[in-house]
C-alpha positions in Angstrom: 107.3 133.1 0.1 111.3 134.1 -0.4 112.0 137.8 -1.3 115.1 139.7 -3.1 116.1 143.2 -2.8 118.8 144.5 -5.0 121.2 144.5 -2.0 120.4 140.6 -1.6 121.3 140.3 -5.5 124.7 142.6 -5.1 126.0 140.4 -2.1 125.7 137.6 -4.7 127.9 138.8 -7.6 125.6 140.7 -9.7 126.8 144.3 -10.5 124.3 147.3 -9.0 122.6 148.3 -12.3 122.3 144.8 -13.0 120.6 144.2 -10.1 118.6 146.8 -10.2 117.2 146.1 -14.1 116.4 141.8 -12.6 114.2 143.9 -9.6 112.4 146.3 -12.0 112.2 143.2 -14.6 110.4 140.8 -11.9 108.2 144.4 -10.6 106.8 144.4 -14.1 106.1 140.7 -14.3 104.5 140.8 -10.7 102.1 143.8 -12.3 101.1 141.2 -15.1 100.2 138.5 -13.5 97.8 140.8 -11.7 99.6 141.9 -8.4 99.3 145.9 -9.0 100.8 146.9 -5.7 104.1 146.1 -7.5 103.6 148.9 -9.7 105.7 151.3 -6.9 108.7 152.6 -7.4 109.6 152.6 -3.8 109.1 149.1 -3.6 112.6 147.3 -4.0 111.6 143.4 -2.5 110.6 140.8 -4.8 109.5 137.0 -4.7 112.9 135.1 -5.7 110.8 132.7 -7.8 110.4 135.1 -10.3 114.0 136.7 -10.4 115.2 132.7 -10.7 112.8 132.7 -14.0 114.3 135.7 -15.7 117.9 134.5 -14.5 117.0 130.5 -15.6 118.7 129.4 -12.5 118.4 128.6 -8.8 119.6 131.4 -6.3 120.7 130.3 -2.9 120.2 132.7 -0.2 120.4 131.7 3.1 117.7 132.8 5.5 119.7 134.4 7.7 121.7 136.2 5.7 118.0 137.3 4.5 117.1 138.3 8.0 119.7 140.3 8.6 119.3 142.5 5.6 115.9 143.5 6.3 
């Protein structure tokens, strides 16, 4: 499964509190579809899937550029 941080959304356009309010958005989704580990603030990494749902469209990340964030 493909994951987002915020950095990962600010290196494609999105603005930092922007960013930040899609990661906390797909967190609380995560929580209700009975993953409760996501209820964490420390935890910043999300499954894109779900940040592509609240968005309504595809994000392209490359793998390495995933990689090399981590």
């Amino acid at each position: 499964m493909q994951t987002i941080c915020k950095q990962d959304l600010i290196e494609l356009g999105y603005k930092e509190h922007t960013a930040r309010n899609l990661i906390c958005q797909a967190k609380k989704i995560m929580v209700q579809k009975g993953y409760p580990f996501y209820n964490n603030k420390r935890l910043g990494r999300v499954p894109t899937h779900v940040v592509e749902s609240i968005l309504g469209v595809n994000l392209h990340i490359e793998e390495s550029d995933v990689i090399e964030n981590e």
